[in-house]
N, C-alpha and C positions, 0 to 999 in steps of 0.2 A: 454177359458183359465181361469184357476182359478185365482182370484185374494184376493188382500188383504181385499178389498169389500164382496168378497165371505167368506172369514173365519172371517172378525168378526161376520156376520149376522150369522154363523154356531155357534159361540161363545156365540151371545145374545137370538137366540133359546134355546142354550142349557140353559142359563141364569150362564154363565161363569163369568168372569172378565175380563174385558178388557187385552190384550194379551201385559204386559210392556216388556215384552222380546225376542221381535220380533221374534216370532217363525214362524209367516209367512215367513218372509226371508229365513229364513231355508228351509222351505216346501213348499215353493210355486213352488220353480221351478224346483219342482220332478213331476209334473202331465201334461197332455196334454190334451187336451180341448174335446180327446177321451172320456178318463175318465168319466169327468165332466158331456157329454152330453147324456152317457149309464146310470148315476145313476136318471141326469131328467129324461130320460125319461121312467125310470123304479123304478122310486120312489115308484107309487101308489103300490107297490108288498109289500113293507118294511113294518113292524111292527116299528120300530123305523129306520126311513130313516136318521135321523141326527146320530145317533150313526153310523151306515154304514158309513154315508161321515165323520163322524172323524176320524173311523177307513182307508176309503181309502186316508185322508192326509197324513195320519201316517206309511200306513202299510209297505210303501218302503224307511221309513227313513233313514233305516243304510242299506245299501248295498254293499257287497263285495262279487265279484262273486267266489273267494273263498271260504268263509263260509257258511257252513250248517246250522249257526244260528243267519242270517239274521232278519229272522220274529220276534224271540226273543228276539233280542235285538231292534228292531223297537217298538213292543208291549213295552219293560221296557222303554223305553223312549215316548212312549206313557202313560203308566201309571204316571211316572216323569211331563210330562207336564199337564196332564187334573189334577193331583194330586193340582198342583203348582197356577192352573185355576179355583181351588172349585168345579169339578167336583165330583158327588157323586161317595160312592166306588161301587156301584152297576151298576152302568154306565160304569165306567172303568175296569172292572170286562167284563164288556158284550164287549166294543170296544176292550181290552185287546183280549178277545175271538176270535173275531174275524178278528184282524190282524195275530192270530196264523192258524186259516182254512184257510190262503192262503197260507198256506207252504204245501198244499196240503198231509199230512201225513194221513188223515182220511177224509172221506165222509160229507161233508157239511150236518146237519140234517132241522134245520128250512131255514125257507124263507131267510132270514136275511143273514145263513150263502151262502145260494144257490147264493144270489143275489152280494154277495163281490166277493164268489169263479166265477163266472161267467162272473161278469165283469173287474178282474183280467185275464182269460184266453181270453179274447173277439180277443185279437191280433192274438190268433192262426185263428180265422176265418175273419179277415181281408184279402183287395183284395190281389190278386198274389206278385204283383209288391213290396205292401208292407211288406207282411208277408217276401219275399226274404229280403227283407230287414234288418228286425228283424233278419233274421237267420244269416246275415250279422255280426251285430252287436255283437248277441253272438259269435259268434267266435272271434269275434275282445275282445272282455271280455277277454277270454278262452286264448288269444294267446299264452300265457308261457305253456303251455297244450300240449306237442307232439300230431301230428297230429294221429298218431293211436288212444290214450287215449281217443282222444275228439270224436272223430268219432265214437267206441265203447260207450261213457258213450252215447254222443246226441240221439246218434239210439235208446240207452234206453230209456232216455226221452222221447222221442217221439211217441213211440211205447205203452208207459205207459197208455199214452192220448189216441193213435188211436185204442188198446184193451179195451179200456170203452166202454159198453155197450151203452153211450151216453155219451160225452165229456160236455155238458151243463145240469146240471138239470132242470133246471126254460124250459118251453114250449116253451117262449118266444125266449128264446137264442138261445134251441135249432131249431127252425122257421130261426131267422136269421143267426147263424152263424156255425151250425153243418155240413152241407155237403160240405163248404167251408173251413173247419178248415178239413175235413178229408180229402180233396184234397191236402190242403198245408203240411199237416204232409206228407202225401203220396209220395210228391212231394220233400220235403227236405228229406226222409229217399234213396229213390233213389237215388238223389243228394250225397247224404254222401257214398252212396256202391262202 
């Protein structure tokens, strides 16, 4: 579980300032211990792995399953806090960066972004039981959403992901979670017919 432990050492790596505005409160209890233990242990891949875990405290700040600019307004309030923090603008610039490649609108190019976009999507290759679950939840999101609407756009999404050539870029992801994420799209787009 992420803890408040966890983001100051994130904060005194980065050689921040101490966090008076308890922004952990805010953030902390957006993450799941998922998260957490996909970026240990795919750290060593990261060119800057702290910029990565700033950008995955940050990148589902503002969420409304409504809006299409989510990522974007998570990223300006990412920018607003590491600004607030002393973080340099070349820093924020790059975590900025790359809480915006998980709105998935373009192709992750370096490592860094392979490694956010990838373990952002990790849920789709999570077990059965769970992934039902998720799919669960999005709907319960969606619910003001006539069920035809939802059912046409999901099939989209979904379909989006299982037409990639490969759902994971990184080797690694795809090793563990590629042929279990094209079962469970497989298996929710059916479901949805």
């Amino acid at each position: 579980m992420w803890s408040e432990k966890n983001w100051h050492a994130l904060l005194e790596r980065l050689k921040l300032q101490a966090d008076n505005n308890d922004y952990f409160q805010k953030l902390g209890k957006l993450y799941s211990s998922r998260t957490q233990t996909l970026l240990a242990s795919y750290r060593h891949l990261a060119s800057s792995p702290d910029l990565i875990e700033a950008a995955i405290w940050l990148h589902d700040a503002i969420y409304n399953s409504l809006s299409k600019k989510n990522e974007l307004k998570s990223a300006e309030l990412a920018k607003q806090i590491f600004v607030s923090l002393g973080m340099k603008s070349a820093e924020i610039k790059y975590v900025y960066n790359l809480i915006m490649i998980t709105a998935h609108q373009t192709s992750p190019k370096s490592t860094d972004e392979k490694l956010i976009v990838d373990i952002d999507l990790s849920i789709l290759g999570s077990a059965a039981e769970r992934y039902d679950a998720y799919e669960k939840a999005i709907r319960k999101e969606y619910r003001l959403i006539p069920s035809r609407m939802y059912v046409s756009g999901r099939i989209k999404v979904l379909e989006h992901f299982l037409n990639r050539q490969a759902i994971y870029s990184l080797p690694e992801f795809q090793e563990l979670f590629e042929s279990r994420a094209r079962e469970n799209l497989q298996r929710a787009i059916a479901q949805l017919k």
